[in-house]
C-alpha positions in Angstrom: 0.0 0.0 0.0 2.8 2.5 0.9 4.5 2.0 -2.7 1.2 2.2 -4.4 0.7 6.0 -2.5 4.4 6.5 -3.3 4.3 5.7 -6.7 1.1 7.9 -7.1 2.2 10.7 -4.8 2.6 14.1 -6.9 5.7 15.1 -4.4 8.6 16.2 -6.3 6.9 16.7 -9.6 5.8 20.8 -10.6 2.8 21.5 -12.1 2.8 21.8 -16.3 2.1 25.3 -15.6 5.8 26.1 -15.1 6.7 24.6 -18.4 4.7 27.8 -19.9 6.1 30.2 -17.0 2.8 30.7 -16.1 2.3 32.7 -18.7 -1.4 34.0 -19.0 -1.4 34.1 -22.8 -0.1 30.3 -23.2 -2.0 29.2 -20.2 -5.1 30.0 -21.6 -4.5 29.1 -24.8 -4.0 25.6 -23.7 -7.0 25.8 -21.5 -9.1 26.8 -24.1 -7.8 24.5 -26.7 -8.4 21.3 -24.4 -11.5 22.5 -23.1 -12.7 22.6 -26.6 -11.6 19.8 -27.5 -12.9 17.6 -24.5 -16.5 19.1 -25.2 -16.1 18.3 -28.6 -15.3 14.6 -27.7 -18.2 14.3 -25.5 -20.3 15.5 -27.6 -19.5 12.9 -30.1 -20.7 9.7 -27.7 -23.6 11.4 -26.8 -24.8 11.9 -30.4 -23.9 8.8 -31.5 -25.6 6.9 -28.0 -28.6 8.7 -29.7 -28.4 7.2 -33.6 -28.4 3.9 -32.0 -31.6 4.6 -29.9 -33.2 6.0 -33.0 -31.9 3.3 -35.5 -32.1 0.0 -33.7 -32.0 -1.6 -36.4 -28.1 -0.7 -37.6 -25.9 -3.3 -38.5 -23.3 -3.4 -36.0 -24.2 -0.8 -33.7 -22.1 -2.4 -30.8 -19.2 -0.4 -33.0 -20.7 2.6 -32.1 -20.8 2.1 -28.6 -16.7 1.0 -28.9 -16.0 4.4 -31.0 -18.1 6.3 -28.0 -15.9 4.8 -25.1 -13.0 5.6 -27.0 -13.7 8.9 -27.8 -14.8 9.4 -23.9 -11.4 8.6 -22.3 -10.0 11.2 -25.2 -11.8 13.9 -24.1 -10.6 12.6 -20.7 -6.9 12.7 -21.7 -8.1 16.5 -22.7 -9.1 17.4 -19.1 -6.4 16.0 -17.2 -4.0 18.1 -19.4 -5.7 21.1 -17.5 -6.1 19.8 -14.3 -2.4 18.9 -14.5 -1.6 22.7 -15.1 -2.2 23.5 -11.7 -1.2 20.3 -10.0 1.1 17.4 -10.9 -0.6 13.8 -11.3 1.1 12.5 -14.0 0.9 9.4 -12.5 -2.9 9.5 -13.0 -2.6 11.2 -16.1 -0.6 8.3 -17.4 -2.7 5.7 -16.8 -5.7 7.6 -17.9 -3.6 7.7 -21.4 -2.5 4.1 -20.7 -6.6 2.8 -20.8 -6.9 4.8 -23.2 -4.5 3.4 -25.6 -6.0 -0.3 -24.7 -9.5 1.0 -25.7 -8.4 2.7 -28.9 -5.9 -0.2 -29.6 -9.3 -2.9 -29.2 -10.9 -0.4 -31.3 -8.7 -0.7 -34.1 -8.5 -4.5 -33.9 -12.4 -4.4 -34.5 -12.6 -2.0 -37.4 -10.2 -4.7 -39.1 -12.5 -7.5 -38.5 -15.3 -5.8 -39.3 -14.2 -4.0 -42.5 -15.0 -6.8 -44.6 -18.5 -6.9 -43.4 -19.0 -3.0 -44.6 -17.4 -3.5 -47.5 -20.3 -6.4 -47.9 -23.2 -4.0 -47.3 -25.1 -2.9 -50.7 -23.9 0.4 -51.8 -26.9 2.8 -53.0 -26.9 2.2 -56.3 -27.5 -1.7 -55.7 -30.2 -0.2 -53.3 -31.5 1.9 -56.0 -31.7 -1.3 -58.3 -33.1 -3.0 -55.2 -36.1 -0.3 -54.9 -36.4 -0.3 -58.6 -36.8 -4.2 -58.7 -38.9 -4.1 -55.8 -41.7 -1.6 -57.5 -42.2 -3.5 -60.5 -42.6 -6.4 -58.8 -45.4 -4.1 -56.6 -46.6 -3.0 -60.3 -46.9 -6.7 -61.2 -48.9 -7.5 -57.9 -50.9 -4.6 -58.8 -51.6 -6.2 -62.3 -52.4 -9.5 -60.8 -54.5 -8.3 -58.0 -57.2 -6.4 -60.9 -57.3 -9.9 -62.6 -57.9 -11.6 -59.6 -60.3 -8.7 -58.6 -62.3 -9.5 -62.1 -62.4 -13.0 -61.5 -63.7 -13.0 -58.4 -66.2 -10.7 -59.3 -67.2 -13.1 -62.2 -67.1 -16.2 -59.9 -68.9 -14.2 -57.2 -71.7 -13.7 -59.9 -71.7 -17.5 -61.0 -72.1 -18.6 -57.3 -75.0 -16.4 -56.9 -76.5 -17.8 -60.0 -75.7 -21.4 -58.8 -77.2 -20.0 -54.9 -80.4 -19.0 -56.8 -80.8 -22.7 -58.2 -79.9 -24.4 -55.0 -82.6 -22.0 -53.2 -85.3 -23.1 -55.5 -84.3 -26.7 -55.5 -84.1 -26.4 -51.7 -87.2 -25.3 -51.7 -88.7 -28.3 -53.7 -86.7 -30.6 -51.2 -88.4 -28.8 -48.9 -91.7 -29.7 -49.6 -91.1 -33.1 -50.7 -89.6 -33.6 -47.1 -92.7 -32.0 -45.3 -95.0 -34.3 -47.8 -92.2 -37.0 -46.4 -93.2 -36.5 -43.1 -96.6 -36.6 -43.4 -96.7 -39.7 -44.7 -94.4 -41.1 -42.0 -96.5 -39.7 -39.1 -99.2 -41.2 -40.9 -97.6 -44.8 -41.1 -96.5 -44.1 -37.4 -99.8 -43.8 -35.9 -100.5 -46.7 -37.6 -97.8 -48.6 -36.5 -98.0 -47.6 -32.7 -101.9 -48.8 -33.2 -100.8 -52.6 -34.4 -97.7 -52.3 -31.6 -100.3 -51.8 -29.0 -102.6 -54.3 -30.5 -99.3 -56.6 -30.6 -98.5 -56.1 -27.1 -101.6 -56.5 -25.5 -101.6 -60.0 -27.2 -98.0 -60.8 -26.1 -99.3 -59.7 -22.7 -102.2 -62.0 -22.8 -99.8 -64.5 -24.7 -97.1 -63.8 -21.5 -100.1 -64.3 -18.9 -101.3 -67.6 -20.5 -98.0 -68.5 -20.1 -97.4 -67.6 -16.5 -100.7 -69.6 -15.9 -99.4 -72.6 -17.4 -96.4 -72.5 -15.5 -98.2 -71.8 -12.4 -100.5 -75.1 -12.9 -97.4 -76.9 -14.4 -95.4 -76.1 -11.0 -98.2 -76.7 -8.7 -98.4 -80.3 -10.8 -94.8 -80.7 -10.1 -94.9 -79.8 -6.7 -97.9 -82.3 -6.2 -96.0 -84.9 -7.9 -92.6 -84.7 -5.4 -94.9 -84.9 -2.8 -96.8 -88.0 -3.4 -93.3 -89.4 -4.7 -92.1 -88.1 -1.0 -95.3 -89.8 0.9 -94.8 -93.1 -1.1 -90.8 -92.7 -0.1 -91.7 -92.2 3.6 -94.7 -94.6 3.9 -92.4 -97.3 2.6 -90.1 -96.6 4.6 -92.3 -96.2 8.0 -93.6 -99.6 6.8 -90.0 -101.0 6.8 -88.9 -99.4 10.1 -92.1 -100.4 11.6 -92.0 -104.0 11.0 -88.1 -104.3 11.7 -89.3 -102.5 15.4 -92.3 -104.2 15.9 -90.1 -107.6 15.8 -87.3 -106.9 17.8 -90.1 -105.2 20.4 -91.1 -108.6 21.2 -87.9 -110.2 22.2 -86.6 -106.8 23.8 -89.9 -107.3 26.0 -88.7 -110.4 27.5 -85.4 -109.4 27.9 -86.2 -106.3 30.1 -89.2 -108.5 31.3 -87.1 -111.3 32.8 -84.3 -108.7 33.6 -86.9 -107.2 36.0 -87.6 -110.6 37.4 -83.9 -112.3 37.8 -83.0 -108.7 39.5 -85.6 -109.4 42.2 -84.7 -113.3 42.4 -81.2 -112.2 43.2 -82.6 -110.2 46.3 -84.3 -112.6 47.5 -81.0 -115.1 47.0 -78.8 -113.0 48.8 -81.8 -112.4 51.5 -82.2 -116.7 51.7 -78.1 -116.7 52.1 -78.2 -114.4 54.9 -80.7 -116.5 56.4 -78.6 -119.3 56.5 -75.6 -117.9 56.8 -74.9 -119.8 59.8 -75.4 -123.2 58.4 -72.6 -122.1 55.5 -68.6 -121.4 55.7 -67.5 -118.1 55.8 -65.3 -118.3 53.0 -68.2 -119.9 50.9 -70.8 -117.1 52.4 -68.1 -114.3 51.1 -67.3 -115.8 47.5 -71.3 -116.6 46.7 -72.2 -112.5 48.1 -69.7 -111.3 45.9 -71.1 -113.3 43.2 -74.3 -112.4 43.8 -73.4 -108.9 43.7 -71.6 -109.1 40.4 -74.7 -110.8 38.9 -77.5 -108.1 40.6 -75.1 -105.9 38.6 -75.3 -107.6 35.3 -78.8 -107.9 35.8 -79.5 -104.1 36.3 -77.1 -103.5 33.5 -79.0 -105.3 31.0 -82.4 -103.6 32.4 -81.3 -100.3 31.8 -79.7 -100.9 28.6 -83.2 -102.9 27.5 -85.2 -99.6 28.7 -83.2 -97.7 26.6 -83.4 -99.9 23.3 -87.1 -100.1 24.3 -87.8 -95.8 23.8 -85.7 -96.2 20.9 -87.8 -98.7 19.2 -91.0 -97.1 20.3 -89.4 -93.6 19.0 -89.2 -95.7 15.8 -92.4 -96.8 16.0 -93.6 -93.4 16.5 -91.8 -92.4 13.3 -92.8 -94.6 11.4 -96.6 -94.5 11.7 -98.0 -94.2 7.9 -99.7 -91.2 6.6 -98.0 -89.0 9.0 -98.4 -85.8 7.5 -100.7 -84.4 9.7 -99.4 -81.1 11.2 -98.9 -80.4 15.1 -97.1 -77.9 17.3 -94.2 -79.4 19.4 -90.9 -77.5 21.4 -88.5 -77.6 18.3 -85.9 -78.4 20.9 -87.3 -81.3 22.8 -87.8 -82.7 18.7 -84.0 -82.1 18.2 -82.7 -83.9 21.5 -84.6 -86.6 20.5 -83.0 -86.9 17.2 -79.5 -86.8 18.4 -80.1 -89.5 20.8 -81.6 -91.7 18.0 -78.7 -90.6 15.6 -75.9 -91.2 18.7 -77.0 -94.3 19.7 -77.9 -95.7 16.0 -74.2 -94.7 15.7 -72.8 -96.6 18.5 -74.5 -99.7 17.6 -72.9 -99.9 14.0 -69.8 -98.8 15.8 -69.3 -99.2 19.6 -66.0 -97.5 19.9 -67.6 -94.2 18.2 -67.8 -91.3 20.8 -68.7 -87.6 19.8 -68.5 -84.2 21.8 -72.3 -83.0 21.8 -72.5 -79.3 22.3 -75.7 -78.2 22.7 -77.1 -74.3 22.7 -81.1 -73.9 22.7 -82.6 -70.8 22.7 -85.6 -71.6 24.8 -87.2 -68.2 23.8 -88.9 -70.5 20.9 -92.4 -71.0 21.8 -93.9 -73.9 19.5 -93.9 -74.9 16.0 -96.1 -76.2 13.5 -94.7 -79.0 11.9 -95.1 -82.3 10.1 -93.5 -83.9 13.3 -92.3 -87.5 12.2 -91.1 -86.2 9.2 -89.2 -82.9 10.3 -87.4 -86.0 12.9 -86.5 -87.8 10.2 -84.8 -84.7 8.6 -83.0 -84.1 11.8 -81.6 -87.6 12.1 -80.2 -87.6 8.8 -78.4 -84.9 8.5 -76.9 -85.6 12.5 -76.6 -89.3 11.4 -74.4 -88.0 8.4 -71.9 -85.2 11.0 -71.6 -88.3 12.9 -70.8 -90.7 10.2 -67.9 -87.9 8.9 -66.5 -87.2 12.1 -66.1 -91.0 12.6 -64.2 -91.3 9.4 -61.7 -88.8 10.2 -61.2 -90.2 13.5 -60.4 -93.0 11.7 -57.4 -91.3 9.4 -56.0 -88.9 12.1 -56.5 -90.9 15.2 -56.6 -90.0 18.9 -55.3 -86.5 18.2 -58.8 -86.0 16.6 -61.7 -85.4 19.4 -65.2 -85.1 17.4 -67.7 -82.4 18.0 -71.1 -81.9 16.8 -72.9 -78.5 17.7 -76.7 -78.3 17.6 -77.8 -74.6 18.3 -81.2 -73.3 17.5 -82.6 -69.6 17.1 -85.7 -67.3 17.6 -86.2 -65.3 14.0 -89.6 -63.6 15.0 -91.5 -65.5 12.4 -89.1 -68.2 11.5 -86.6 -70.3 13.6 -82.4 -71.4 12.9 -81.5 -74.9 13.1 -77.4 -75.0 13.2 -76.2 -78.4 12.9 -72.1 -77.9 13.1 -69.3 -81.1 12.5 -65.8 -80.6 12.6 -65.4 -83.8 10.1 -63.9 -84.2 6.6 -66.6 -81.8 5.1 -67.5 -81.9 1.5 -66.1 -80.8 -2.0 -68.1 -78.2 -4.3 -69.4 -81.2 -6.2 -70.7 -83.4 -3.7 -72.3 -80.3 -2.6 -73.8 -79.6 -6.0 -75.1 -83.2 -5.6 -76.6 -83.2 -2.2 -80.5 -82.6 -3.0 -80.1 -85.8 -5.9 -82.0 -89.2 -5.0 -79.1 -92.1 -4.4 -75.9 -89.9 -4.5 -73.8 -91.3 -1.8 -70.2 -90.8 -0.9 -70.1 -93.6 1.5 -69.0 -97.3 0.5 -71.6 -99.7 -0.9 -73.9 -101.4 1.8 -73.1 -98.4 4.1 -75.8 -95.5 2.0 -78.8 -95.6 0.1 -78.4 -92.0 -1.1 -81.7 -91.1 0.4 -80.7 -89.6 3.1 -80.1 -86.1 2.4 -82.8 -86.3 -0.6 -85.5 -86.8 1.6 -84.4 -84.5 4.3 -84.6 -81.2 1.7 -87.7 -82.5 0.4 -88.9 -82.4 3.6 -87.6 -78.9 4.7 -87.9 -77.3 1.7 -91.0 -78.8 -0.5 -93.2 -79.9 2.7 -92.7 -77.2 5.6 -91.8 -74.3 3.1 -88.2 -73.6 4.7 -84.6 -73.1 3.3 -81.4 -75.5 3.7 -78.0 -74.2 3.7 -75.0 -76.1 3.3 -71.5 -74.3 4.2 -68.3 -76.4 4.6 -64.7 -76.2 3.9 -63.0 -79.7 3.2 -61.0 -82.1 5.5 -62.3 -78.8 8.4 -66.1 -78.7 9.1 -69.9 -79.2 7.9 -72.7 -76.6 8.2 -76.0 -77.2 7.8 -78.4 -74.2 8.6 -82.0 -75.0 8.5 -84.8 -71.7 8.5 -88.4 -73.2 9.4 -91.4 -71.4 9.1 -93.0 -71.0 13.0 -96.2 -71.9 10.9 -96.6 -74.1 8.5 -97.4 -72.8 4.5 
């Protein structure tokens, strides 16, 4: 910093003014002269900053703007020549000359590139040929535009003529068109007359039909129903006689039951009697026998009982010509189906044994139903769970524990029967099968196929209900049963 202010300090250098001796003549004449001067140069810029506003569109007008900056640091040079009259900064005064001679120098390299470029512009006699060229060719398009004027006027003229005809011929359309119409308003009156003649006999047609099909279904229905009695009755004929003959036997079985329990009473009373007259040992080993054989005896009593109500339930069902209605407690009508089905199962099976979970709702007053019938229904379809829970015991084995859940519910005017397995349920097309007469998926000997068929007769022809069959396979087995409280 100290030899930049040294090198542009003024100390020791004398102001130009003592080069003239301070002589006022010469002073002035200098100050005139570069005052002058330094106007003159600004002047210059300023005029030419205002050509290049006015004519924007001058080829290379950055030149200007060079020549300007140019002539600006001149006039510059001009004013520091006074300034340094009076006091010394030639230091300044040189480097004000030094940009000065940059800017001029850049100049110069410029004009050289840029003279070939003016020397390209059209001179103004090639701009007089140019504006000479350029009105005849405006004298031609002149020419041209008063033919095109004429024929435009003469096609103007041949399109009104040609407007005229289409007017008149339009107008003929016209009238054809309204005539046209008339006659197809005409033909559509009479068309919507013979379309509402039409209908009415399709609708008379369509409810001749419907009637037929009503009849034809009520003949139908009819028909599965007799079919359904005939099934049943021979069936109840069947069951019957089979119960009627083993009743007699089972009689006598719970008959003498009864009478060699009281016999061993009185045995083991006559022992004590003469107890006395027999060895203790002997006394002990007949009691204990006695005791085992008053055991057997009661056994077989109560298991007789029980086959007994199961072959009068029988009996009950299978009365002919059952189809009488009745009200009973839908849930006393259910427990009495599952015994049947349970025990039914044990007998083909006597190691079978099934989870029964049971949920009544006992808000359900009672129903009118086709009772020996309806039980049927019931013990097939709980006779089925129990088969399929039996034969995936079977393939799994003790890990398995079978379940059937009965569950029943109030609807207002209907009831819900749920009868729930947790067995090998069934495929989408034994499903699809289910209502068909002798479709069975069990072995031969084991199904008649009848099963199921009669049970949806029965629900859904006779009582006028709905049976729904939800199930997933090798998981569970929903039937859902929806009864009318009242019969149809």
């Amino acid at each position: 910093m100290e030899l930049l202010n040294n090198y542009f300090a003024s100390v020791g250098f004398m102001p130009h003014g003592h080069c003239y001796l301070w002589k006022p003549t010469l002073v002035w004449l200098h100050i005139t002269s570069d005052s002058l001067t330094a106007m003159s140069y600004y002047s210059i810029p300023a005029t030419l900053a205002y050509l290049v506003k006015k004519r924007k569109d001058l080829p290379f007008n950055w030149v200007f703007i060079l020549f300007g900056s140019f002539i600006i640091l001149c006039g510059s040079t001009h004013v520091m020549e006074i300034w340094t009259l009076w006091y010394p900064s030639y230091w300044q005064s040189g480097l004000l000359k030094a940009i000065t001679a940059l800017v001029s120098f850049f100049t110069a390299l410029n004009l050289i590139y840029l003279f070939p470029k003016v020397l390209a512009l059209p001179s103004p006699a090639q701009l007089e040929s140019e504006i000479v060229e350029r009105k005849r060719a405006e004298s031609e398009v002149r020419t041209l535009n008063a033919e095109l004027e004429e024929r435009v006027q003469a096609r103007t003229q041949e399109l009104l003529t040609t407007n005229l005809e289409l007017k008149t011929e339009i107008t003929q359309r016209h009238h054809t068109e309204l005539a046209l119409q008339k006659a197809k308003d005409e033909l559509g009156i009479r068309v919507e007359e013979r379309t509402t003649e039409l209908s009415q006999m399709v609708k008379d047609l369509q409810n001749q039909i419907i009637e037929r099909q009503r009849v034809e279904e009520n003949l139908r229905a009819m028909q599965k129903q007799m079919i359904l009695q005939e099934k049943l009755v021979s069936l109840g004929n069947l069951t019957a006689g089979i119960a009627h003959e083993i009743r007699n036997p089972l009689n006598f079985v719970t008959n003498f039951a009864q009478i060699s329990e009281e016999l061993t009473e009185e045995l083991v009373e006559e022992i004590q009697n003469q107890k006395s007259r027999l060895a203790p040992e002997s006394t002990e080993y007949i009691g204990e026998i006695l005791k085992d054989l008053k055991q057997n005896v009661i056994k077989i009593n109560e298991h007789g009982q029980r086959a007994a109500r199961t072959v009068s339930n029988m009996l009950l069902h299978a009365r002919g010509g059952k189809t009488e209605r009745a009200e009973i407690n839908i849930n006393t009508l259910l427990a009495e189906a599952i015994n049947l089905a349970y025990h039914g199962m044990r007998g083909n099976d006597t190691n079978f044994n099934i989870t029964i979970k049971t949920d009544y709702d006992h808000s359900i007053e009672s129903v009118e139903v086709v009772i020996h019938d309806l039980n049927r229904a019931f013990i097939n379809v709980i006779s089925n769970a129990c088969y399929s829970v039996n034969e995936k015991k079977k393939e799994i084995g003790e890990d398995f524990s079978p379940l059937l859940y009965i569950q029943t519910k109030n609807l207002g005017d209907s009831i819900q029967i749920l009868i729930e397995d947790n067995g090998k349920g069934m495929t989408q097309e034994v499903l699809d099968k289910v209502p068909t007469p002798f479709f069975t998926t069990k072995p031969a000997g084991e199904g008649t196929g009848l099963g199921l068929s009669l049970t949806h007769n029965i629900i859904v022809q006779q009582h006028g209900g709905q049976l729904k069959v939800k199930t997933l396979v090798g998981e569970y087995a929903k039937f859902i049963i929806i009864l009318p409280k009242k019969l149809p």
